[in-house]
DRENPA-3360 file (N, C-alpha, C; in nm, 2 decimals, always signed):
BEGIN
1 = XXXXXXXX = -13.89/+14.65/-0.44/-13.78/+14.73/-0.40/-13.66/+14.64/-0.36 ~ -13.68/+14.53/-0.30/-13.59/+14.43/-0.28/-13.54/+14.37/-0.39 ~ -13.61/+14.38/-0.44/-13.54/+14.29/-0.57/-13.47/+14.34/-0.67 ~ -13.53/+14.50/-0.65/-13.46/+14.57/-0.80/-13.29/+14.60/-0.70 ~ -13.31/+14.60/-0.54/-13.15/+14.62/-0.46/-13.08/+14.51/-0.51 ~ -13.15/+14.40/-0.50/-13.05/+14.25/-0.53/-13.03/+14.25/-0.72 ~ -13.08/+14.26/-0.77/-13.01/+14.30/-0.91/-12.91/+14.37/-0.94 ~ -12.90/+14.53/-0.86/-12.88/+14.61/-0.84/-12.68/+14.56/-0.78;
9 = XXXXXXXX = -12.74/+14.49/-0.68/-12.59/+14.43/-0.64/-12.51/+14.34/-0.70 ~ -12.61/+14.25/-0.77/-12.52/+14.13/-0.87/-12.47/+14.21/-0.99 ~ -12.54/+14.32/-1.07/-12.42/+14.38/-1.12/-12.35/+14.44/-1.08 ~ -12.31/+14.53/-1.01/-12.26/+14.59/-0.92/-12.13/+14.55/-0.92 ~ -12.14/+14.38/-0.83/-12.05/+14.25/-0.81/-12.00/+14.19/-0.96 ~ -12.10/+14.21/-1.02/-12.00/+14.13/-1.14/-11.92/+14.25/-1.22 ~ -11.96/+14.36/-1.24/-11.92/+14.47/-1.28/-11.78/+14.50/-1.23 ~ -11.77/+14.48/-1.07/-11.62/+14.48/-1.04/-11.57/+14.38/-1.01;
17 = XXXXXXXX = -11.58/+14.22/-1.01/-11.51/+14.18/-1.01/-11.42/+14.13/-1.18 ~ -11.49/+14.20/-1.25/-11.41/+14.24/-1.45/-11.29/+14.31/-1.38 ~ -11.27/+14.40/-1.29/-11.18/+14.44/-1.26/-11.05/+14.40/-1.17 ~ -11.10/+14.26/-1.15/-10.99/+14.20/-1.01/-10.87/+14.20/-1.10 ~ -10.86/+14.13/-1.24/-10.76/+14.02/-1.27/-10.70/+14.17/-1.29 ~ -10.75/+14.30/-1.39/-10.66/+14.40/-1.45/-10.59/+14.49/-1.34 ~ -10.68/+14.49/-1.17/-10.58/+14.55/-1.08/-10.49/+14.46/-1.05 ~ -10.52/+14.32/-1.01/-10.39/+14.20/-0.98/-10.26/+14.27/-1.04;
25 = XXXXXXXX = -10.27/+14.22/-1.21/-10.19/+14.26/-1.30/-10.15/+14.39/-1.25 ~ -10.16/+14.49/-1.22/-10.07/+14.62/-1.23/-10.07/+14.64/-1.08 ~ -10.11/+14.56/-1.01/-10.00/+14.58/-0.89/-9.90/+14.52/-0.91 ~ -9.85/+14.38/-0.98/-9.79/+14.30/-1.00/-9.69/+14.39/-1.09 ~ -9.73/+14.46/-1.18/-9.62/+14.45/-1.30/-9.57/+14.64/-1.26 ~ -9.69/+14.69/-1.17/-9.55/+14.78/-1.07/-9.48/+14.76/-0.96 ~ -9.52/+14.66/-0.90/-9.41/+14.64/-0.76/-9.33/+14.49/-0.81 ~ -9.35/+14.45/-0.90/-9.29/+14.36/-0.96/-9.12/+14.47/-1.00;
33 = XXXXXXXX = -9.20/+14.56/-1.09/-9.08/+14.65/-1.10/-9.00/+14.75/-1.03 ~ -9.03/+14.74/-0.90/-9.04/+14.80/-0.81/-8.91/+14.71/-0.69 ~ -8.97/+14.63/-0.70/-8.89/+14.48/-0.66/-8.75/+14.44/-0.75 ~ -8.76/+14.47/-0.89/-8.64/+14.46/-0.99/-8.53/+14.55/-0.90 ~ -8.60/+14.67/-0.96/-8.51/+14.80/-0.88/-8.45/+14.74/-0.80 ~ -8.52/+14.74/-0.67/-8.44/+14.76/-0.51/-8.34/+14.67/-0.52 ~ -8.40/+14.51/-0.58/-8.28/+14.38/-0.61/-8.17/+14.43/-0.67 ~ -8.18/+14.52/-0.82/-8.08/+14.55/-0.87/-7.99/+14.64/-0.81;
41 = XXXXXXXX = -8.09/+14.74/-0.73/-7.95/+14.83/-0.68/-7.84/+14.72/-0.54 ~ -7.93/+14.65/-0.49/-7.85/+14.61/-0.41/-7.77/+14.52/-0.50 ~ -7.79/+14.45/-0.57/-7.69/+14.33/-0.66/-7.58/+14.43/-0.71 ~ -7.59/+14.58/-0.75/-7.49/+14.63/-0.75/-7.41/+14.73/-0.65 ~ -7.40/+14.66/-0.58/-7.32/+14.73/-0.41/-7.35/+14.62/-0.31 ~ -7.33/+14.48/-0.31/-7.33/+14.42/-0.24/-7.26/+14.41/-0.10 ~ -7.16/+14.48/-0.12/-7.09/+14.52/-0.03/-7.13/+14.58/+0.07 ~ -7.21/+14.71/+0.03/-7.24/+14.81/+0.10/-7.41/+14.76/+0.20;
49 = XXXXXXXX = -7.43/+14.67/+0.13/-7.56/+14.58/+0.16/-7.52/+14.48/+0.29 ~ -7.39/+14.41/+0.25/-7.39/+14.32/+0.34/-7.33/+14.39/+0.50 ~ -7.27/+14.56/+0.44/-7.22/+14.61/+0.57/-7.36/+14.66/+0.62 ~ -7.46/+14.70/+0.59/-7.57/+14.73/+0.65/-7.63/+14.64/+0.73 ~ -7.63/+14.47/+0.66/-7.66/+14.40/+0.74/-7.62/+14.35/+0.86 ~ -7.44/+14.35/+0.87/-7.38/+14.33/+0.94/-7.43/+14.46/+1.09 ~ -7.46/+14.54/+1.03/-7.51/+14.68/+1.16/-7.63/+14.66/+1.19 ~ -7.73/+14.56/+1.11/-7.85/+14.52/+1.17/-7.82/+14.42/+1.28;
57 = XXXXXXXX = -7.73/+14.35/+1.26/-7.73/+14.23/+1.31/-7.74/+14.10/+1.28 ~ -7.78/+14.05/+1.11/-7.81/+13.97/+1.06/-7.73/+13.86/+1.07 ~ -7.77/+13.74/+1.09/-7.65/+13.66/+1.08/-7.62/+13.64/+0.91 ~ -7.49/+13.56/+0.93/-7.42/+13.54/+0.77/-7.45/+13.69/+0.71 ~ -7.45/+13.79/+0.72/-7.47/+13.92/+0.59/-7.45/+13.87/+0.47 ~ -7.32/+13.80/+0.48/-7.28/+13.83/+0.33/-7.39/+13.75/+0.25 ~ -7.41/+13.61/+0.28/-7.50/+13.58/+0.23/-7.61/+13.58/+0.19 ~ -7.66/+13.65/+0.35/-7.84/+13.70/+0.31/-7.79/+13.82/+0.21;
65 = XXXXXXXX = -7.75/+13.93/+0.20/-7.70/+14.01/+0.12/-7.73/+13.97/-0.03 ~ -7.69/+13.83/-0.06/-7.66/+13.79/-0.19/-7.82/+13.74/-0.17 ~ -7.87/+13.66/-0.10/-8.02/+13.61/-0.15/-8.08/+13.71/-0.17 ~ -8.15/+13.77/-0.04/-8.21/+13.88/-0.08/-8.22/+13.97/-0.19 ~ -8.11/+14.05/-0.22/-8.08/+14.07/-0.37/-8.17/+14.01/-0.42 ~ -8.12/+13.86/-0.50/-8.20/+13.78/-0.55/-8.28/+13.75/-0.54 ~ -8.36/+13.76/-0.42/-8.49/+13.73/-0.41/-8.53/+13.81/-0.48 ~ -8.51/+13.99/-0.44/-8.60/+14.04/-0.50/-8.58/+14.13/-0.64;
73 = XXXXXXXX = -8.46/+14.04/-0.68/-8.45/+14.10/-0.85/-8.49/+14.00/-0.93 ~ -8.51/+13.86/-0.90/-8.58/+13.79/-0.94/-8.73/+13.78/-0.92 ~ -8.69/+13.80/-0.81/-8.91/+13.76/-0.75/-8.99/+13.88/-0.82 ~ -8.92/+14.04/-0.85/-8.95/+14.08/-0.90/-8.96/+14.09/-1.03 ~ -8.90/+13.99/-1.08/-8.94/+13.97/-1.27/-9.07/+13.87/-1.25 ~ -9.06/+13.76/-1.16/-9.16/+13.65/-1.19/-9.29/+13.68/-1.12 ~ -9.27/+13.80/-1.00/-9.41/+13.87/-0.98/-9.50/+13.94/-1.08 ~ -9.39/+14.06/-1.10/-9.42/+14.11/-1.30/-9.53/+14.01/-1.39;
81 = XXXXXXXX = -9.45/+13.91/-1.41/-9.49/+13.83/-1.54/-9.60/+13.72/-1.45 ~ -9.65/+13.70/-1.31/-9.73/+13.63/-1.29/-9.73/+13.51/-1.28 ~ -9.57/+13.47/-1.28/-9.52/+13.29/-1.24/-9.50/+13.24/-1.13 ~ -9.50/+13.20/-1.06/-9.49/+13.13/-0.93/-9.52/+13.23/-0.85 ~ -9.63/+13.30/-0.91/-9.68/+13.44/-0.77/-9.72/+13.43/-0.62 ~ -9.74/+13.34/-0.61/-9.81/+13.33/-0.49/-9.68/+13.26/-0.37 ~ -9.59/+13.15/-0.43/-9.49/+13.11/-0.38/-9.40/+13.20/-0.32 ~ -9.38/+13.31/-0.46/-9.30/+13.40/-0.44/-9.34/+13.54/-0.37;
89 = XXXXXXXX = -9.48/+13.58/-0.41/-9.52/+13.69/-0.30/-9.51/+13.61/-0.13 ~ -9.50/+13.47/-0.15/-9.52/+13.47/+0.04/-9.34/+13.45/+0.05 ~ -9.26/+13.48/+0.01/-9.12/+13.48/-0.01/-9.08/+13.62/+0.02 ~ -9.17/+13.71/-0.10/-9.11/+13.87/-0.07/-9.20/+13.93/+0.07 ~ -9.33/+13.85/+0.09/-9.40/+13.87/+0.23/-9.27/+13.89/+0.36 ~ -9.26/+13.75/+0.34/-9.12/+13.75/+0.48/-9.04/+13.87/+0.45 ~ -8.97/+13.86/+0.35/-8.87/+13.94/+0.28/-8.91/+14.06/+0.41 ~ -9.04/+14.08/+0.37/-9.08/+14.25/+0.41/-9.11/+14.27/+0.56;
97 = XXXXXXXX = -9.13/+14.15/+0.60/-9.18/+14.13/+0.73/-9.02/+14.16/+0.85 ~ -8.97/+14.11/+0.78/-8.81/+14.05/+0.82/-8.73/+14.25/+0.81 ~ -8.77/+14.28/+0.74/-8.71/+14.42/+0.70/-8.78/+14.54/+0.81 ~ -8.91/+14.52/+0.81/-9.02/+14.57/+0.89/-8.94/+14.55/+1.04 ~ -8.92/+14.46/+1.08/-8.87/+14.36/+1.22/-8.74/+14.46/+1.27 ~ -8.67/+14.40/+1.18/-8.52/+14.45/+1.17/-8.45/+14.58/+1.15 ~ -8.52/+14.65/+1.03/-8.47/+14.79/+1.01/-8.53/+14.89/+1.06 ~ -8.69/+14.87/+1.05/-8.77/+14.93/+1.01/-8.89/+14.93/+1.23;
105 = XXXXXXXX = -8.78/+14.87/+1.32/-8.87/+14.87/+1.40/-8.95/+14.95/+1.48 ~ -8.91/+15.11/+1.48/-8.93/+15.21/+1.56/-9.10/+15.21/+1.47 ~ -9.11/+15.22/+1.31/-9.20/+15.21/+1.27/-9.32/+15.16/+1.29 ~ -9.28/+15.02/+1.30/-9.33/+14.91/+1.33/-9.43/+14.88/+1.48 ~ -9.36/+14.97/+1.55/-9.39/+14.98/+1.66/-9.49/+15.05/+1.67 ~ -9.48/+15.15/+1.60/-9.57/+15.34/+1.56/-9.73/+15.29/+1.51 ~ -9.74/+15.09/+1.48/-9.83/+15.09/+1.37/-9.99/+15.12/+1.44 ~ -10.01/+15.14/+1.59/-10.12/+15.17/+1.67/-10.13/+15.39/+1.69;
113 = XXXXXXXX = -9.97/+15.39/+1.70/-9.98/+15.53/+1.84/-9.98/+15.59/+1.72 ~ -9.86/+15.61/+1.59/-9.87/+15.69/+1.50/-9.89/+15.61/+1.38 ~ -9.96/+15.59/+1.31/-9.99/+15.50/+1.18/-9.92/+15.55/+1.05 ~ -9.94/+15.69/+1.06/-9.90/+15.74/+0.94/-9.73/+15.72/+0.92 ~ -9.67/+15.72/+1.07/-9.52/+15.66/+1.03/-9.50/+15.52/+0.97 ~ -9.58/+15.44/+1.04/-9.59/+15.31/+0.97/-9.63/+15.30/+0.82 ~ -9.69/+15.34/+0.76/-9.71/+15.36/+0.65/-9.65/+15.45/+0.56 ~ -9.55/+15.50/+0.60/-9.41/+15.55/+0.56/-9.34/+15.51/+0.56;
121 = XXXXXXXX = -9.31/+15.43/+0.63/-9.18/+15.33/+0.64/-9.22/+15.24/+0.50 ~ -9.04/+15.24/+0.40/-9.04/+15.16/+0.31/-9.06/+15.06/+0.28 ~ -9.07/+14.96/+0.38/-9.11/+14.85/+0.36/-9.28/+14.81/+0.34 ~ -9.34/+14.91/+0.40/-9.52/+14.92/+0.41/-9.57/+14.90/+0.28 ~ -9.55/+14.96/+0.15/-9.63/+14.95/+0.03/-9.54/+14.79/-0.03 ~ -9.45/+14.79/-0.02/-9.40/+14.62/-0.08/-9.42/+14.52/-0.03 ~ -9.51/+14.56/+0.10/-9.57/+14.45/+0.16/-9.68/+14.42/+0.21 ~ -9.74/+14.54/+0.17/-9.94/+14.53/+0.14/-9.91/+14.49/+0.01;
129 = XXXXXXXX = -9.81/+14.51/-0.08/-9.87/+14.45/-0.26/-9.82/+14.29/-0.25 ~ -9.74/+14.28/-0.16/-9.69/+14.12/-0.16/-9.82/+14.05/-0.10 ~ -9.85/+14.05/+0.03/-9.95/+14.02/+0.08/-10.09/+14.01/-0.01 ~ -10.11/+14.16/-0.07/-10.27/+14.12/-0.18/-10.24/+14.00/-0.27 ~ -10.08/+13.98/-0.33/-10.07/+13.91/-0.46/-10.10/+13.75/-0.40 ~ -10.02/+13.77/-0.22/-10.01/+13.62/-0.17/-10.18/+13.54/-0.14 ~ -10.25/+13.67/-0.12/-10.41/+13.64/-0.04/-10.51/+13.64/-0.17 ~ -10.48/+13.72/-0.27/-10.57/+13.72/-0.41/-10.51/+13.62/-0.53;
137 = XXXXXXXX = -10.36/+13.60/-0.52/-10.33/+13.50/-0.61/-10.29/+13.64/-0.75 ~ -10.22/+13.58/-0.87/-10.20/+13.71/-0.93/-10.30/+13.72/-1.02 ~ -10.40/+13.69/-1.05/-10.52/+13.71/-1.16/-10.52/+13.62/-1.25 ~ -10.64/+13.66/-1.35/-10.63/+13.55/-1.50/-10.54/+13.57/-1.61 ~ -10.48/+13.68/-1.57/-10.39/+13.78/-1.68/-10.25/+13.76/-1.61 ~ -10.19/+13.62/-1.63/-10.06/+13.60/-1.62/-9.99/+13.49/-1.66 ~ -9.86/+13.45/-1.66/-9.80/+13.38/-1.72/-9.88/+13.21/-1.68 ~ -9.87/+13.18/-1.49/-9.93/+13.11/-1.48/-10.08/+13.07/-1.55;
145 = XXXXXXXX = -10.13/+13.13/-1.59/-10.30/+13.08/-1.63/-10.24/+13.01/-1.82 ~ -10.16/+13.12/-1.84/-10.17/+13.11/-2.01/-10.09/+12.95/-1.99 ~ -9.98/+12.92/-1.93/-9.93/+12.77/-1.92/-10.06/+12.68/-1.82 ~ -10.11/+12.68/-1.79/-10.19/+12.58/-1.71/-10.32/+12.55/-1.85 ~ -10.34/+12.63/-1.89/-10.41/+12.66/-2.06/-10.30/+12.59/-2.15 ~ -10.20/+12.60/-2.19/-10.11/+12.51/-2.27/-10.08/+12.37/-2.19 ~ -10.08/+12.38/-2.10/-9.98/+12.22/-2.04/-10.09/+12.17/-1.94 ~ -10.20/+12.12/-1.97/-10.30/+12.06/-1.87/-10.25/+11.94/-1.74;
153 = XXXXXXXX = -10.13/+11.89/-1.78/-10.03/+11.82/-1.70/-10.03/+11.92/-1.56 ~ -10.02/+12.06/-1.61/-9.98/+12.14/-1.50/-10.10/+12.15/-1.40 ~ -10.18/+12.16/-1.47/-10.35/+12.20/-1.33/-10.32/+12.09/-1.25 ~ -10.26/+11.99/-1.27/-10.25/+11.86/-1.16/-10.14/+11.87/-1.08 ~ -10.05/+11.96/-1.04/-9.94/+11.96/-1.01/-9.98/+12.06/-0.87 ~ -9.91/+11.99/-0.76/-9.92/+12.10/-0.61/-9.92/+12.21/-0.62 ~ -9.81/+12.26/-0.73/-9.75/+12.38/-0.75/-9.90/+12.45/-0.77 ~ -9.94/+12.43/-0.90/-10.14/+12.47/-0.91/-10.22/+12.45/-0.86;
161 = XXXX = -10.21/+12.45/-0.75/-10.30/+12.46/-0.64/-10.29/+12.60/-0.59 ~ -10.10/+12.63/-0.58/-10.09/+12.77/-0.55/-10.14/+12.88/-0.61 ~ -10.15/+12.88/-0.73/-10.15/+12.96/-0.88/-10.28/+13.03/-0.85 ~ -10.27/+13.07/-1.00/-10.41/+13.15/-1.01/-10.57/+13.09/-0.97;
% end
């Protein structure tokens, strides 16, 4: 009986972990694009971005205005595609943590007494997918693996250490 449980569990275990790399991948290549969005709408209204931040309190708005953006109309192409994922999900991590803190604190607060607000709040799903990509890495199925596979120079590099 024991033994037919422990078979029973190594496929089980191998059976789903076939499935780590293909869920990685599509959290990535929807909050990847998900991440495009939000960057792009703000890259086009910067303005209205940096007056928001200015009513948060941020210091410099205009500028965080302009990274942020960037961070995440970029971070969301290279999350997408699986390149510097892990660098850059602990980038959109902050990103979200920082958003969570600042915009989002009444929520934040809610995350014990009312949970379901916290998990409403917009920043919640972009930063459980940032966090899985930062804690799981993006999978086998990304741009990182297929270059560390072409350029063996790269597996030696700090940077791949981060990677897949």
């Amino acid at each position: 009986m024991i033994t037919t449980l422990r078979r029973l569990s190594r496929s089980l275990d191998s059976a789903t972990s076939r499935l780590q790399s293909p869920l990685l991948l599509a959290v990535r290549l929807y909050w990847g694009w998900q991440f495009i969005q939000t960057g792009w709408g703000k890259l086009g209204d910067l303005l209205k971005v940096t007056e928001y931040f200015t009513q948060l309190g941020i210091p410099a708005p205009g500028l965080n205005a302009i990274f942020i953006s960037l961070l995440e109309f970029v971070g969301g192409f290279l999350l997408a595609f699986g390149l510097g994922s892990r660098l850059v999900s602990l980038l959109l991590t902050c990103d979200m943590i920082v958003a969570f803190v600042i915009a989002d604190r009444e929520a934040l607060a809610s995350i014990f007494s009312d949970p379901d607000k916290f998990y409403a709040a917009a920043p919640y799903t972009f930063l459980f997918a940032s966090v899985l990509i930062l804690a799981f890495g993006p999978g086998k199925i990304c741009l990182d693996a297929i270059l560390a596979k072409r350029l063996p120079s790269l597996q030696k590099s700090p940077v791949a250490a981060l990677e897949c």
